[in-house]
N, C-alpha and C positions, 0 to 999 in steps of 0.2 A: 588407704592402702591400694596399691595396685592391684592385688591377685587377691582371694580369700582366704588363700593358702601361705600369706604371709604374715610376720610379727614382728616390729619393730621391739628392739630391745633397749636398756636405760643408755644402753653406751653408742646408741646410735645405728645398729645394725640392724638390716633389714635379713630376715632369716625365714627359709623357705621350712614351714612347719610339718611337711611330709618326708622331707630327705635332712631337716637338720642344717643343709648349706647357705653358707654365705652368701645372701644375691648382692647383697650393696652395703658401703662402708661408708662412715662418715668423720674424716680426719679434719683438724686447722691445723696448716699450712705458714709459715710465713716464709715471704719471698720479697725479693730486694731485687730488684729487674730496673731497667733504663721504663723510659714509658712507649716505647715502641716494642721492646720485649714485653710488656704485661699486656697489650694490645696482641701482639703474637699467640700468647699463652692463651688468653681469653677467646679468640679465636678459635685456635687447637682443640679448647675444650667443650665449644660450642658443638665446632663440625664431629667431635666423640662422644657427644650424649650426656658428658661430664658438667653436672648442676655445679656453680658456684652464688659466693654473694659474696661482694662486697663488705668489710668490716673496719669500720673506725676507730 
């Protein structure tokens, strides 16, 4: 974990244990993009801090 004060729960949510708040969520996604839009997107999400991977 990042902080001490955090707890990941079964569905994926990273939840700050002194306020209760949502810090981080974990959804899948599918998308259907050209491959110059999924290069765009994966960009996007890079330069925002936004973790992906890849899934086959």
């Amino acid at each position: 974990m990042a902080a001490e004060h955090q707890q990941e729960t079964s569905t994926g949510k990273i939840v700050d244990t002194d306020t209760g708040e949502v810090v981080s969520l974990t959804r899948t996604l599918k998308i259907t993009a050209t491959k110059d839009q999924m290069w765009g997107l994966a960009s996007y999400m890079k330069k925002n801090g936004i973790k992906f991977e890849a899934v086959m």
